[in-house]
N, C-alpha and C positions, 0 to 999 in steps of 0.2 A: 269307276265307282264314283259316284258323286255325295257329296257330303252336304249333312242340314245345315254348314257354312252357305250352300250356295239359297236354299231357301231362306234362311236370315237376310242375307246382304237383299236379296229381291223383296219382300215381304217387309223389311225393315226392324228392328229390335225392339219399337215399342211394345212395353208391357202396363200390364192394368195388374194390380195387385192390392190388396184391403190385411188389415191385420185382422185376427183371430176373432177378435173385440165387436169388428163390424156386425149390425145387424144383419141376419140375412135378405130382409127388406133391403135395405141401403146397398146391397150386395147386389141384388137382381134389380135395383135402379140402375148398376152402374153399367152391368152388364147390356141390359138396353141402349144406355146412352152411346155406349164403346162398340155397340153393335157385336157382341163376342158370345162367346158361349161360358166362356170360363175365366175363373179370377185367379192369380197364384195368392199364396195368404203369404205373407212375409210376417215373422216377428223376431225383434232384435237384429234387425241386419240380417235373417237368414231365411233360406227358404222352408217352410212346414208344412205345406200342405199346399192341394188345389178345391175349390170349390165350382163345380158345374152344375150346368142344367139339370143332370142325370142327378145330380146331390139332390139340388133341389125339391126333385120331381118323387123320388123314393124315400126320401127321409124329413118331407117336412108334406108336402099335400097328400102321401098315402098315407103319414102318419098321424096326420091330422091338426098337427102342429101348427102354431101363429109364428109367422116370418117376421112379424114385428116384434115377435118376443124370444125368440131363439138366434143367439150368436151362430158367425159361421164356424167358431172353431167346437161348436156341441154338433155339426154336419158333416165339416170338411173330409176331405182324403188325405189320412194323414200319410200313410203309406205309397211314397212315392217312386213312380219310373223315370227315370231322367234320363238322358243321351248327351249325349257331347258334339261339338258344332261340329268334330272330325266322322262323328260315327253317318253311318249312309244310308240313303234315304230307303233303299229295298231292309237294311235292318229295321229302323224305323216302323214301316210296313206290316214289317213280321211281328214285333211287340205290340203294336197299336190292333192288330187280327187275334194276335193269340192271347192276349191280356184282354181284350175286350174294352179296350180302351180308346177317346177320341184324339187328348191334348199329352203331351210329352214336353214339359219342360227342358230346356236346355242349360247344361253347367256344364263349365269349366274350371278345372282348380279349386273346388266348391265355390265356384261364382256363378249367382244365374246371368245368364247373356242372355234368353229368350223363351220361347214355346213357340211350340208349332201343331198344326191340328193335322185330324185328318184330312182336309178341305186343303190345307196347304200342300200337302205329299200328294193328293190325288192332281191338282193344278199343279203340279211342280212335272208330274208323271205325263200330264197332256201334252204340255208345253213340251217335252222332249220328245215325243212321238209324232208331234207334229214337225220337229226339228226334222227326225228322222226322215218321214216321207217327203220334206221338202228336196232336201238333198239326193233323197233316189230319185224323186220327181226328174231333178236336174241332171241329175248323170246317166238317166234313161232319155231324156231329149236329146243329151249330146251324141251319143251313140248311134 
């Protein structure tokens, strides 16, 4: 079983995060600039929310609403899924399918260490299956 330790340590732990306060303009700047889909919102030291594209896209241009004039914490997801850098990537998987979801925060000890997408678990998933068939590649040559 492999653990979202080993996508962090590959991937590496930087995170992009905005407080509540942020415009949601300033929000989808940054995300462009970070090239990401999604922001964590931090306020006080702690984690409260995430803000995505998916936010964006349902609750401010279907709603009709000005991104220059609506904070992201009147958008955000405050309701969050989180995993742990021990929990494993087929879990992972399974929440990110059946919640309908793309980003999962990572906490530990209520500490956040990271986030991971779907894009990471699916490149994490190739990469090992490419592993796999190298190795029978190899042990079917020697034979």
């Amino acid at each position: 079983m492999v653990a979202v330790s080993k996508i962090l340590f590959t991937k590496g732990e930087l995170l992009f995060s905005i407080t509540p306060t942020t415009s949601v303009y300033k929000a989808l700047e940054l995300m462009m600039e970070k090239n990401v889909s999604a922001l964590l919102i931090i306020e006080n030291e702690q984690l409260s929310g995430i803000f995505t594209e998916r936010d964006y896209a349902r609750k401010i241009v279907l709603q009709g609403k000005s991104s220059k004039d609506t904070q992201v914490a009147d958008i955000m997801t405050r309701d969050l899924i989180t995993v742990t850098s021990q929990s494993s990537i087929e879990d992972c998987m399974q929440l990110m399918t059946n919640k309908y979801i793309r980003h999962l925060p990572v906490v530990n000890n209520n500490k956040l260490v990271g986030i991971i997408s779907i894009g990471d678990v699916v490149r994490h998933i190739i990469e090992e299956q490419k592993s796999i068939i190298n190795h029978m590649e190899q042990y079917i040559s020697r034979s």
